[in-house]
TIDRENKOL-563780 format. One record per residue: x, y, z of N, C-alpha, C in turn. Coordinates in steps of 0.1 Angstrom, whole numbers, padded with zeros to 4 digits, always signed. Layout:
// TIDRENKOL-563780
XYZXYZXYZ/...
END
This chain:
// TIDRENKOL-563780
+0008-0012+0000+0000+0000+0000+0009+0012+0000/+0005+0024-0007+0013+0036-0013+0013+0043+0001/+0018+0053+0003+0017+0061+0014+0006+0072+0016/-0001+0071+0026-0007+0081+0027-0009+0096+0025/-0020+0104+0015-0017+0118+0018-0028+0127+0022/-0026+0139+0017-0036+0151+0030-0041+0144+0037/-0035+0143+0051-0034+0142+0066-0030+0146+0071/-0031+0150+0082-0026+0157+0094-0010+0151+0091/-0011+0144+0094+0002+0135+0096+0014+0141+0081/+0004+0133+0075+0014+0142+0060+0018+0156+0059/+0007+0165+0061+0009+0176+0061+0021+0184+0070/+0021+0176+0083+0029+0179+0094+0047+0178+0085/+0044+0167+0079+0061+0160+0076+0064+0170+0063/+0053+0170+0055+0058+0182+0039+0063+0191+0047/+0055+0201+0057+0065+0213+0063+0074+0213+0067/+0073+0202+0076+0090+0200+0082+0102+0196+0068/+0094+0192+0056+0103+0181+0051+0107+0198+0034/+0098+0208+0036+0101+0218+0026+0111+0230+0031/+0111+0227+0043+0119+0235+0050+0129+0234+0049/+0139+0226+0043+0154+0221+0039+0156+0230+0027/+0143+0237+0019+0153+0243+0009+0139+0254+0006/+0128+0260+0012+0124+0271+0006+0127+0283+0015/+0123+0294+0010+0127+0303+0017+0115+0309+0026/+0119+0315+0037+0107+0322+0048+0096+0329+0042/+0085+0327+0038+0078+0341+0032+0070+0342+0042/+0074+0354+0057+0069+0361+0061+0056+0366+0060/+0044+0363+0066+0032+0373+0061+0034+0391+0062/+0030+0392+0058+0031+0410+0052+0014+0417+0056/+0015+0427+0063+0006+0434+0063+0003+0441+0054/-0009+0445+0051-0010+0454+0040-0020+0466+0040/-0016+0478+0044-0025+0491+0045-0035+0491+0034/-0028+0490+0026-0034+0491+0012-0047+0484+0005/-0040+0470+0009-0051+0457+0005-0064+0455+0014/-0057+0464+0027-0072+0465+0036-0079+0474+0036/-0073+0486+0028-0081+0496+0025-0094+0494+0015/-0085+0487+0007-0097+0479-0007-0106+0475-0002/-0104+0462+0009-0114+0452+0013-0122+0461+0023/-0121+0471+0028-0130+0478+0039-0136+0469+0049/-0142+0477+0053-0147+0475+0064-0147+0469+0078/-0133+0476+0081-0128+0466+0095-0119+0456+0092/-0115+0455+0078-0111+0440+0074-0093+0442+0071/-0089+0430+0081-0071+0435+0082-0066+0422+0069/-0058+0426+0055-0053+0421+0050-0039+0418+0048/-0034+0403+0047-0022+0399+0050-0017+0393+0032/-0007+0395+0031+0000+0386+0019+0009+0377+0025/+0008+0365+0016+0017+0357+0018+0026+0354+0003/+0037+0363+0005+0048+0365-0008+0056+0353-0011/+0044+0346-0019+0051+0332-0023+0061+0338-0037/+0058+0349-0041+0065+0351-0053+0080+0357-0051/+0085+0356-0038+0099+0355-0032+0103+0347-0029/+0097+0334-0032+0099+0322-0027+0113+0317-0039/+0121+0307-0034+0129+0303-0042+0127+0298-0051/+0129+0301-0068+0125+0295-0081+0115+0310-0082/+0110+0316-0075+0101+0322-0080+0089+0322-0077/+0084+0315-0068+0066+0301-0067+0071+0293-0055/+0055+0287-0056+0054+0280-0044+0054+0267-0047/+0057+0266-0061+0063+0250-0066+0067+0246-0062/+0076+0245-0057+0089+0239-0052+0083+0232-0041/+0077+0236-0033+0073+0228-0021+0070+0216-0024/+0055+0212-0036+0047+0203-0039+0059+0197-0048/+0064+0201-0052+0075+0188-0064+0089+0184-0053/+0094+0196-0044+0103+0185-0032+0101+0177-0026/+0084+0179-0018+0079+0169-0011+0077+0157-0015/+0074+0157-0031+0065+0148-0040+0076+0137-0041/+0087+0142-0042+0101+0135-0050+0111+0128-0037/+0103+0136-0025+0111+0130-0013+0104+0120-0011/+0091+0115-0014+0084+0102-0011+0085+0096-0023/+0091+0096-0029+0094+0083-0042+0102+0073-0034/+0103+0061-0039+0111+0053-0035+0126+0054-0045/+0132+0049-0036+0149+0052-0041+0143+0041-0060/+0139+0030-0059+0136+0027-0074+0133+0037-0083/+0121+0047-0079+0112+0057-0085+0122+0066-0089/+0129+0071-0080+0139+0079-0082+0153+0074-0095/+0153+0063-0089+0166+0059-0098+0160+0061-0116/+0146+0059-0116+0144+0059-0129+0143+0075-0133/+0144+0084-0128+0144+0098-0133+0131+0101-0136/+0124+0115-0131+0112+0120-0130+0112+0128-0144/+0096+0129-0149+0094+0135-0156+0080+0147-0158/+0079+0155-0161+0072+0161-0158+0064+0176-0172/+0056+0180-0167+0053+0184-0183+0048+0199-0176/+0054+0216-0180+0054+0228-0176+0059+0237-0185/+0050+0248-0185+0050+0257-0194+0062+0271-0179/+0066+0267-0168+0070+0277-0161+0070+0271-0146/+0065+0277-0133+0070+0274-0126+0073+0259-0123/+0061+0251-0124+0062+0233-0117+0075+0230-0121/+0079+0235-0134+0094+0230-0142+0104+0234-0134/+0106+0249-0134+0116+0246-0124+0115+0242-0114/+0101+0246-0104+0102+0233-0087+0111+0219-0089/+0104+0212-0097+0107+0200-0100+0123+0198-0105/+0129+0210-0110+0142+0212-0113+0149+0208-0105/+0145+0219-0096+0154+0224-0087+0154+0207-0075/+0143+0203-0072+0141+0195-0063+0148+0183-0071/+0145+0181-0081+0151+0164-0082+0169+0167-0084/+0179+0185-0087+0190+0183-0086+0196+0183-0067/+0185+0185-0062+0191+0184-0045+0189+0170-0044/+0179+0160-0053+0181+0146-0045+0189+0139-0053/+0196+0144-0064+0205+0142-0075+0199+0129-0086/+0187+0134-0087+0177+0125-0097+0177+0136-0113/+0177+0123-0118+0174+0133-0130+0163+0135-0136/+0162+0147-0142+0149+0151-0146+0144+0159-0157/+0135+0152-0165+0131+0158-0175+0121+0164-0179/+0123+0178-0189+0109+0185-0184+0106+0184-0199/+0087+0185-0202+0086+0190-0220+0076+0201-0214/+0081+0212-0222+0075+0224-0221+0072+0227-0238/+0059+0236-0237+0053+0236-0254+0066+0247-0255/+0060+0246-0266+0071+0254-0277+0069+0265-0278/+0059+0271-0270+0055+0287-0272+0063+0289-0257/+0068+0280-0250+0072+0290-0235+0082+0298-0239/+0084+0313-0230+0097+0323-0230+0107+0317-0233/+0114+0313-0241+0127+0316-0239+0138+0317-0225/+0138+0327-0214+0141+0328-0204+0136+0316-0194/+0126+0314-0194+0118+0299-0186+0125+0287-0190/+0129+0287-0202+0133+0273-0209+0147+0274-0207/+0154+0286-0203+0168+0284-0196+0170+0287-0183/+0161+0294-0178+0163+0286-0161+0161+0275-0158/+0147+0266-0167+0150+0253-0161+0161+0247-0166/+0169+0244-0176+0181+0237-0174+0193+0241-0171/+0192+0256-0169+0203+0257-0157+0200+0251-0142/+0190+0243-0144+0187+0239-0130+0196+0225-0132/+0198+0219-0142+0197+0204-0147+0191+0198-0153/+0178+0200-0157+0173+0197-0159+0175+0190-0181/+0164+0183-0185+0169+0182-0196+0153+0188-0200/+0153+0193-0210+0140+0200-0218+0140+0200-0230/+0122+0191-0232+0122+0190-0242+0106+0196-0248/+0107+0204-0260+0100+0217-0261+0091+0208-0274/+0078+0208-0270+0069+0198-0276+0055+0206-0280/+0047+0204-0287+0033+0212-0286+0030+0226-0282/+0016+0235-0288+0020+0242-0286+0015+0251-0274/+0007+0241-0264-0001+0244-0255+0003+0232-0245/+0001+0236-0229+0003+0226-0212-0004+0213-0220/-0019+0211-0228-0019+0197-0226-0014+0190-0232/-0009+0197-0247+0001+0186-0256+0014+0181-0252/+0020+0195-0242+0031+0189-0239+0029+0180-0223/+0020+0179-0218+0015+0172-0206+0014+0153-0213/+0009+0153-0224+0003+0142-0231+0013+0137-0236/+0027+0144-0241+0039+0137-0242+0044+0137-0230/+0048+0142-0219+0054+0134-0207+0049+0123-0205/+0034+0121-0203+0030+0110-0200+0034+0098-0211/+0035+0104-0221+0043+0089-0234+0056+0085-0232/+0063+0101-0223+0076+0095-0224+0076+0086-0213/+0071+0090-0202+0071+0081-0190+0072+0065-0194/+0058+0066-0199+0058+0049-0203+0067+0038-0212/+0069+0050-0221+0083+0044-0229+0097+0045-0226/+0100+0054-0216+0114+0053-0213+0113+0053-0196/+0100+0049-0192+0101+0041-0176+0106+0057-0169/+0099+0067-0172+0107+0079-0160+0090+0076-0150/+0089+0084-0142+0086+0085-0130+0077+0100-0131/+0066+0097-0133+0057+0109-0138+0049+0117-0126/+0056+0128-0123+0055+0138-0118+0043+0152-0117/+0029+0147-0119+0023+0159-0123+0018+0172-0114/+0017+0181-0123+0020+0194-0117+0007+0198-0108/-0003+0191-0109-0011+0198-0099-0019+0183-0095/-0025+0174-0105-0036+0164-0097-0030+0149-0094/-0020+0156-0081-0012+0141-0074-0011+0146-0058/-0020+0138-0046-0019+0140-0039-0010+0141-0031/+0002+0140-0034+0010+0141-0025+0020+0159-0032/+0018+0157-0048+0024+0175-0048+0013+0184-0038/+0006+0178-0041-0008+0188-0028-0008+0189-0019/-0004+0182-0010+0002+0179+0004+0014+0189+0003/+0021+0187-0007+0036+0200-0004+0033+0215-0005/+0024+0214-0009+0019+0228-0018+0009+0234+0000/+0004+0222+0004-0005+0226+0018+0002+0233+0031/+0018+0232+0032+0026+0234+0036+0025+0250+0039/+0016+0256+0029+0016+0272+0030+0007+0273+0039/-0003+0264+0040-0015+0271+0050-0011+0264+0067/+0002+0255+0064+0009+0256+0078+0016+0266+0084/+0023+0269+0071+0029+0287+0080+0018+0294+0083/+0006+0295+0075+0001+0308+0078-0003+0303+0095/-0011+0296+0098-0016+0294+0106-0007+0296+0118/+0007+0292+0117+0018+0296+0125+0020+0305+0135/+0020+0307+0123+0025+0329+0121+0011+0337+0125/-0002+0329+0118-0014+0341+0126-0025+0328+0127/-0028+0325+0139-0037+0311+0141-0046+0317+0137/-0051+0333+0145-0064+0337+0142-0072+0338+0127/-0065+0334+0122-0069+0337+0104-0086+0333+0103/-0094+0343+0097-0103+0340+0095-0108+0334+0083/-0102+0337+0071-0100+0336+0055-0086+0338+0050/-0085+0324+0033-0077+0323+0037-0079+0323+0016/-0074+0333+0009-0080+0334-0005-0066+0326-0015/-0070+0319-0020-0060+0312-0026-0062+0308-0043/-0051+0313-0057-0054+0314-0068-0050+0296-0070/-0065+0295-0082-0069+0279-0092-0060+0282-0103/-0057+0272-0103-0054+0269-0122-0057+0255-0121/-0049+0244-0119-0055+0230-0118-0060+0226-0107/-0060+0234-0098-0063+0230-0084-0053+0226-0071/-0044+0223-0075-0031+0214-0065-0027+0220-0053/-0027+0235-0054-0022+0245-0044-0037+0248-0036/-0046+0247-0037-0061+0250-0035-0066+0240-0024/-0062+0226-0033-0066+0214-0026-0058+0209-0013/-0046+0214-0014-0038+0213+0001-0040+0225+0010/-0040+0237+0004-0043+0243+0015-0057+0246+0021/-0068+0238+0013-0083+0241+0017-0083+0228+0028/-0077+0216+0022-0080+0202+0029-0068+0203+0046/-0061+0211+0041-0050+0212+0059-0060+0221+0068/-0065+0232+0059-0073+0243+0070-0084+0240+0074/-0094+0232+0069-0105+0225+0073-0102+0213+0085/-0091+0209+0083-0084+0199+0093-0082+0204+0106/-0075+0216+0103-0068+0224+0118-0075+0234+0116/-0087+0246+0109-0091+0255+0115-0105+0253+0107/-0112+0246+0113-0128+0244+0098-0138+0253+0098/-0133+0267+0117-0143+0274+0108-0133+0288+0097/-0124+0282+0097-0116+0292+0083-0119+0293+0068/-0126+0300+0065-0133+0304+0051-0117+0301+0041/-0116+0289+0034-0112+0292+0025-0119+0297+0008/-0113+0307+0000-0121+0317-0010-0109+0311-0025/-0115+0302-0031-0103+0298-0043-0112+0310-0054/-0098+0313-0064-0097+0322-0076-0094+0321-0085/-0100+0321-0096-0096+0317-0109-0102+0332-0120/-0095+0334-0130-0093+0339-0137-0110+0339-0144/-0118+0346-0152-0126+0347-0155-0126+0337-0165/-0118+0339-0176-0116+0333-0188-0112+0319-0188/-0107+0310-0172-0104+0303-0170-0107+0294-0160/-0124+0297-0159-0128+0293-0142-0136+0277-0145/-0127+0271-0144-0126+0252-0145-0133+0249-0135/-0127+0255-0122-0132+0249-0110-0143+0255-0107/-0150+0267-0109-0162+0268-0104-0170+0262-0117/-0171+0264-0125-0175+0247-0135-0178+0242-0135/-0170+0231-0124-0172+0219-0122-0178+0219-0110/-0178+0224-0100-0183+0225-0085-0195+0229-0086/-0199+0239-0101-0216+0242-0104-0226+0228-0108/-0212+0221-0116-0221+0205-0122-0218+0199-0112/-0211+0198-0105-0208+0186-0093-0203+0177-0098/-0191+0178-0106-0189+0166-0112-0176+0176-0123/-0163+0172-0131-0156+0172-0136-0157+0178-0151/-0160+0192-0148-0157+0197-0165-0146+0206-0169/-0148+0203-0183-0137+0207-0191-0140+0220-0201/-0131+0231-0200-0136+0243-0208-0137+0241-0219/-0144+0248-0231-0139+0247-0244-0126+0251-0247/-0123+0267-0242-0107+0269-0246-0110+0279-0230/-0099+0283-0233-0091+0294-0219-0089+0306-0220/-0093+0316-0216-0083+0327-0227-0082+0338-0213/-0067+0341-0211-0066+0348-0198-0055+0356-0203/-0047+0365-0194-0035+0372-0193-0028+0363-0182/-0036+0355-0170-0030+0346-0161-0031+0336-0166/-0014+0332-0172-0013+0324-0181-0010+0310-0173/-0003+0310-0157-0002+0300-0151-0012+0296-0145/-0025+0302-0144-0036+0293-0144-0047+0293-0152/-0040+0292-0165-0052+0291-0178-0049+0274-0182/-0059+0267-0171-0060+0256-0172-0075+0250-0174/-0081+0241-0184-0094+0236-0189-0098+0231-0181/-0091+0218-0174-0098+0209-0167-0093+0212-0153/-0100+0209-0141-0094+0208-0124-0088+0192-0127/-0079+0191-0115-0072+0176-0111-0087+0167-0109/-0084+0157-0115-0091+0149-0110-0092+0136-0099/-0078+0134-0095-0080+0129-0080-0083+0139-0070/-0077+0148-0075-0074+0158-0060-0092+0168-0063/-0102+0164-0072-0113+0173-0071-0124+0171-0059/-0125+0157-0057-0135+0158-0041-0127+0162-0033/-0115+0163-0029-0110+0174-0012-0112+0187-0024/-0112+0192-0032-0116+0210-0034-0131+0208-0036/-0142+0203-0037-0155+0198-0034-0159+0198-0020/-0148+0192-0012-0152+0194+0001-0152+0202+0010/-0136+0209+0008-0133+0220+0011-0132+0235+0008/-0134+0235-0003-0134+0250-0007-0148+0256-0002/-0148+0269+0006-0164+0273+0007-0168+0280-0002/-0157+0285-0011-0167+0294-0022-0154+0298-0036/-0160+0301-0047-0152+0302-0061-0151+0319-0065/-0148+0327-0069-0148+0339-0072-0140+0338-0084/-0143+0348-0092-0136+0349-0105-0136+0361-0106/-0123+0364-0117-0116+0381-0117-0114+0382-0133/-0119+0392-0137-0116+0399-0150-0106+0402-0152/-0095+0400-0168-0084+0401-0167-0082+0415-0163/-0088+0425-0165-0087+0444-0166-0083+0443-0148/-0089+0434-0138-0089+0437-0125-0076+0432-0126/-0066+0423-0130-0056+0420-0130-0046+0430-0127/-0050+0436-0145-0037+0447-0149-0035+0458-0135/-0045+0458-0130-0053+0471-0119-0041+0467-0110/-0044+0453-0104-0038+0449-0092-0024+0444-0095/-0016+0446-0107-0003+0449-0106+0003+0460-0103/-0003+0470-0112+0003+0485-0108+0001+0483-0093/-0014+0484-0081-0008+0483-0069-0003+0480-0061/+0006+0468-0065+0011+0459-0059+0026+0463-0061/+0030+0465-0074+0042+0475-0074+0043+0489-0071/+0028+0497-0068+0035+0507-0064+0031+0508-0046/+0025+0499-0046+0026+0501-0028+0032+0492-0020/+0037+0480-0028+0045+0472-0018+0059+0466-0024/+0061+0477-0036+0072+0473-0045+0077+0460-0050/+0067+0452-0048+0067+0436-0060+0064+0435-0064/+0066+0423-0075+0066+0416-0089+0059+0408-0080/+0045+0408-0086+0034+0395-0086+0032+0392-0102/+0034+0378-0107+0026+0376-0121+0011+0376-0120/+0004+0379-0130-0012+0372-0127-0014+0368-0125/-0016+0351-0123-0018+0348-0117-0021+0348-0101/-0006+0350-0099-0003+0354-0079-0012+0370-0076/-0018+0376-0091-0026+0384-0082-0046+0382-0079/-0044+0373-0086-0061+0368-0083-0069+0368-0075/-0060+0367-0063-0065+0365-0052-0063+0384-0043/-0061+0392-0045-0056+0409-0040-0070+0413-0049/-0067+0408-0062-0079+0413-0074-0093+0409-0068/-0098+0400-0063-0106+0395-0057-0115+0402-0046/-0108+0407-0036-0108+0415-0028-0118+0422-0023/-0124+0429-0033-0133+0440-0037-0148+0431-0037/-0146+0422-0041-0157+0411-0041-0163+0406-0028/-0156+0405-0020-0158+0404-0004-0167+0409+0001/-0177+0396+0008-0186+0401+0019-0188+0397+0032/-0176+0409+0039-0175+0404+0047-0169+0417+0058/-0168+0416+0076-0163+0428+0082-0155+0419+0089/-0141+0431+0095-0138+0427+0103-0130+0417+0104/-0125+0409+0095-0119+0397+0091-0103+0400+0091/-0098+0389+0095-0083+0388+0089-0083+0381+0077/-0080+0385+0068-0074+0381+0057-0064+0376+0052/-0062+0362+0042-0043+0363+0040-0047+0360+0024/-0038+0363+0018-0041+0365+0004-0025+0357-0003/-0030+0346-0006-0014+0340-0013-0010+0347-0027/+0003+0351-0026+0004+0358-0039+0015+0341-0046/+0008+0337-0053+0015+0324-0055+0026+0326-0065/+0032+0336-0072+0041+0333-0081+0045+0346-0083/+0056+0350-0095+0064+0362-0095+0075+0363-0106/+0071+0351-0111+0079+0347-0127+0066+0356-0141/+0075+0367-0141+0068+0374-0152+0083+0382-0161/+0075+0380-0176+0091+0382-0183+0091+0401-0181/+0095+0403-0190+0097+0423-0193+0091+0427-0196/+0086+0418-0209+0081+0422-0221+0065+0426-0214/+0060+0411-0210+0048+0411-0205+0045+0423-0189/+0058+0420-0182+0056+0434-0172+0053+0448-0179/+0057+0451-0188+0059+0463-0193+0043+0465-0203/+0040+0457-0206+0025+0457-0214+0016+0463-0205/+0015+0452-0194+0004+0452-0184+0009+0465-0170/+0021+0470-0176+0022+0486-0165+0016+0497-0174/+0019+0493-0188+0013+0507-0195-0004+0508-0200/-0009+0494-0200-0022+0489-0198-0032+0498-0187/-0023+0494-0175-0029+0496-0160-0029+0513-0159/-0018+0518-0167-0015+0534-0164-0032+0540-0177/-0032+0533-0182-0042+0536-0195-0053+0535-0189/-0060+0525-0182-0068+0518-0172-0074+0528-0164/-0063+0534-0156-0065+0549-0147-0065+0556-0149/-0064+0563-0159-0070+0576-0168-0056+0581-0163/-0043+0575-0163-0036+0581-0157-0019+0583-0171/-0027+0582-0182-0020+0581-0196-0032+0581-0201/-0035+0589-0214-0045+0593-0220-0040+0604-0230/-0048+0601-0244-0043+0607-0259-0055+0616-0264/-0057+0632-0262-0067+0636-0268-0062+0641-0283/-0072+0644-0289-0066+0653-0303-0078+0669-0306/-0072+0673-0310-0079+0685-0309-0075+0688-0321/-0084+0702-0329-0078+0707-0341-0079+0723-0342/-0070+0727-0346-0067+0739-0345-0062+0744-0358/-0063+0758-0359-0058+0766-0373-0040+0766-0375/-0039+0760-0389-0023+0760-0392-0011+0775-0393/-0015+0779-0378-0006+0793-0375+0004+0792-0368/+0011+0799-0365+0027+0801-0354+0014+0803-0340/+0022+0798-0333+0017+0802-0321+0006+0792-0314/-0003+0783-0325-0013+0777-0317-0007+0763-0307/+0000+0760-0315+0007+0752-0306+0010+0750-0293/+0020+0764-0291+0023+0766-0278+0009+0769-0270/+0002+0778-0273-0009+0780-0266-0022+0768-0258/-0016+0761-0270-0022+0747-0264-0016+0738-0251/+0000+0739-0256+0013+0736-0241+0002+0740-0228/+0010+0755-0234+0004+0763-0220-0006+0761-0210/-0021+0759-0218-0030+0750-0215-0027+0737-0206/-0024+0732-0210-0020+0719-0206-0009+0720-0190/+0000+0726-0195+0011+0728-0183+0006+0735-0175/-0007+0746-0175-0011+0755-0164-0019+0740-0154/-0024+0730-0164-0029+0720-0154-0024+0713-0148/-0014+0710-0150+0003+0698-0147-0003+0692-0151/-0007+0686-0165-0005+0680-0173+0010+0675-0176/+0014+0666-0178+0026+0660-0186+0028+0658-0197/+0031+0663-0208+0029+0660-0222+0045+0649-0223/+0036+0634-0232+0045+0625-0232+0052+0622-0252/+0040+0627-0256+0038+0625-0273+0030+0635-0279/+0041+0635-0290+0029+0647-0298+0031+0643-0310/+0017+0645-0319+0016+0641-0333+0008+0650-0339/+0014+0658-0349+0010+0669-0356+0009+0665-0369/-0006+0663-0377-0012+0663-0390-0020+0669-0396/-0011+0677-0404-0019+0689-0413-0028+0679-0423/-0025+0670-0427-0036+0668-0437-0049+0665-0434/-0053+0667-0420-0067+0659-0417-0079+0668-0426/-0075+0678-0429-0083+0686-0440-0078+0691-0448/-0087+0693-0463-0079+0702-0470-0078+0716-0471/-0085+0718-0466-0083+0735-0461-0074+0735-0447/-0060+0736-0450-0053+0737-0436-0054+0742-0430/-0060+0757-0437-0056+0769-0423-0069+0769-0418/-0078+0759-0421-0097+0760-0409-0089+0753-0399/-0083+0738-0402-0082+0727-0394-0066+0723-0394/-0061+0721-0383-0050+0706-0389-0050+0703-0372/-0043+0686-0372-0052+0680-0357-0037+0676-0354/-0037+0680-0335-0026+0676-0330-0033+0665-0319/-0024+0660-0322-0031+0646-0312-0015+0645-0298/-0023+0646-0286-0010+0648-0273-0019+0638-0268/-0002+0630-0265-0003+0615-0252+0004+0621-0239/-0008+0621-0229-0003+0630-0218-0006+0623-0204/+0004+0626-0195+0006+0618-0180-0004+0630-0173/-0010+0619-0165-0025+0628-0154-0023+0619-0145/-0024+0625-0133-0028+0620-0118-0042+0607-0115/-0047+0612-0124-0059+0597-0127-0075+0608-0136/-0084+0603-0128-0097+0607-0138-0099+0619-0136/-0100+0625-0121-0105+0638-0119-0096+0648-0124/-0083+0642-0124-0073+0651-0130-0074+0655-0144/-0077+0644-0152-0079+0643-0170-0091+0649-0172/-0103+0645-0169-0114+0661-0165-0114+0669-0166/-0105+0673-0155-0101+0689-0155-0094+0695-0165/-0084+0689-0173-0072+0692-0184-0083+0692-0193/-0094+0684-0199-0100+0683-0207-0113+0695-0208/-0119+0696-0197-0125+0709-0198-0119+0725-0194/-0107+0724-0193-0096+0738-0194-0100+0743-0211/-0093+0730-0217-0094+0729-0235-0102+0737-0237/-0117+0726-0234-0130+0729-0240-0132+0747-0236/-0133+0748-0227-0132+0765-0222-0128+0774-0227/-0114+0769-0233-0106+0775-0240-0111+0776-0251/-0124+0768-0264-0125+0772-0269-0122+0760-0281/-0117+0747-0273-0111+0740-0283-0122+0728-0281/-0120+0717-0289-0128+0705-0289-0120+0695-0290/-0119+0691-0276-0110+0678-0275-0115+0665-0275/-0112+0655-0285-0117+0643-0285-0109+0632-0280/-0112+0624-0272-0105+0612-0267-0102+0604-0278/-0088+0598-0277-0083+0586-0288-0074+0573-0283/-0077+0565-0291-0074+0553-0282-0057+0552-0281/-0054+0551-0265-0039+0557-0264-0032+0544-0272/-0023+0549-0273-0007+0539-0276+0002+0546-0270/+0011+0539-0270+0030+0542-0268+0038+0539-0274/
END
């Protein structure tokens, strides 16, 4: 008989047994986040996205790989990740000096596909989406005897992953709720099935992506469904299907499903970098984004920010997104007669409001009569809505007719 998992007992040993190699993530208070949630209500983060690798992977693939049997192991683990599980699993089978193979589709970063084999790992870049390349690990397993590893519906990575709602508890017994982001379920299902164990009247709150909400899906049918497609910005949990061993403990334990629009995402990056100066990926913000949805007073709060692996490219999209979002970058155009002088007088305008002018684009041809019309279109930095208002009816006052346009950079 295999070894037992989510139990007390198990749960007790992943903590003790993750502790060899992840790092402390401290709960964090947060002014801010409790400001959102109102009403009496004190918000905590739990900054898994400082965790070592980046995520809170690592826990559920060390623990997972420390209960293999030395056989299991000797045959080399395999495993199928578009990002973090890859490296967890990296990282953990070069501490037990097992070897390990990852297939990640062929659309991952670049950057992801060389951190994991700077880990050791060997990668092999297959399909163009998590299930194709999921569907070859499982081939290779069977044909070349590796030791299959999966990233979220194996009760024992769930049990390592549960390990988080042991610190919390640690660190704040009183926890009332405890909001934790879905993609397949794995991180959900150990920390809903440990807190129901040791604190059952603690509201656990799982989160999933609008475009990608599997698990409330399936918890609406009572029963195992599968999306037609996914379509999110939280690309580490744009997952179809929930685990299906691990779906009766998130059946039994989860008390409720919330879903977040990607726009609340972009929102809850910019706050997160400007008031607590992290890097959360989307996903790890699902659960902060959520927030606002709350019905509830008075509560402690802990909010897992599960991850922190986001490239540049994608950081830099979703900052000038979020700044566009808050009326806080914004492109009007206006038209005015082709003379010396209107120009500036338009500045002026603008600068008497502290306005920031970021871009200017001057086109005389929007008519053929130049000197009725020619249209300057300014991309300009504002303090948020009430601020852009005001710059906009200065204009109009002035005499001019400013039309909103859809920003770029």
């Amino acid at each position: 008989m295999g070894k037992e998992f989510l139990t007390l007992e198990a749960f007790e040993e992943a903590a003790e047994k993750v502790r060899e190699v992840i790092l402390d993530t401290k709960l964090i208070y947060s002014d801010y986040f409790s400001a959102v949630a109102g009403r009496g209500n004190k918000v905590f983060l739990k900054p898994e996205n400082m965790q070592r690798t980046g995520a809170y992977k690592i826990r559920g693939a060390y623990y997972r790989i420390s209960t293999l049997t030395d056989e299991e192991r000797s045959r080399g683990v395999i495993t199928a990740s578009a990002g973090n599980h890859a490296q967890g699993v990296a990282y953990a089978a070069k501490k037990y000096g097992v070897k390990a193979v990852i297939v990640m589709p062929t659309t991952t970063p670049l950057i992801k596909v060389n951190r994991t084999k700077a880990l050791g790992a060997k990668v092999i870049l297959f399909g163009d989406i998590y299930d194709e390349a999921c569907d070859k690990a499982v081939e290779l397993a069977k044909s070349e005897g590796y030791t299959f590893v999966h990233p979220f519906d194996d009760e024992g990575v769930a049990t390592g992953q549960g390990s988080i709602a042991w610190e919390i508890f640690k660190e704040q017994p009183l926890t009332d709720m405890i909001l934790v982001p879905v993609g397949g379920g794995g991180l959900a299902c150990g920390v809903s099935t440990l807190t129901k164990a040791m604190h059952p009247d603690t509201k656990v709150i799982a989160v999933e992506p609008q475009g990608a909400a599997c698990l409330k899906a399936s918890l609406d049918a009572g029963s195992i469904v599968s999306l037609p497609e996914v379509s999110t910005i939280a690309d580490g949990t744009a997952v179809k299907t929930p685990g299906t061993r691990i779906f009766p403990y998130l059946k039994e334990n989860v008390d409720e499903v919330l879903t977040v629009p990607d726009e609340d995402l972009v929102a809850a990056f910019l706050d997160m970098v400007e008031n607590h100066k992290m890097v959360v990926e989307n996903s790890g913000l699902l659960t902060v984004a959520a927030l606002k949805q709350l019905d509830c007073s008075n509560k402690k709060i802990v909010c897992i920010l599960s991850g922190g692996n986001m490239d540049v490219i994608t950081m830099s999209s979703v900052v000038q997104q979020g700044l566009i979002q808050r009326d806080r970058i914004f492109t009007v155009s206006v038209l005015l007669p082709d003379k010396p002088g209107e120009l500036q007088k338009v500045a002026g305008i603008i600068a008497k409001e502290s306005g920031n002018v970021i871009k200017l684009e001057h086109n005389q041809f929007v008519s053929t009569n130049r000197s009725a019309a020619v249209e300057l279109r300014i991309t300009l930095e504002a303090f948020g809505s009430d601020h852009k208002a005001k710059i906009l009816k200065k204009l109009e006052e002035t005499g001019y007719k400013p039309k909103i346009v859809r920003t770029t950079l």
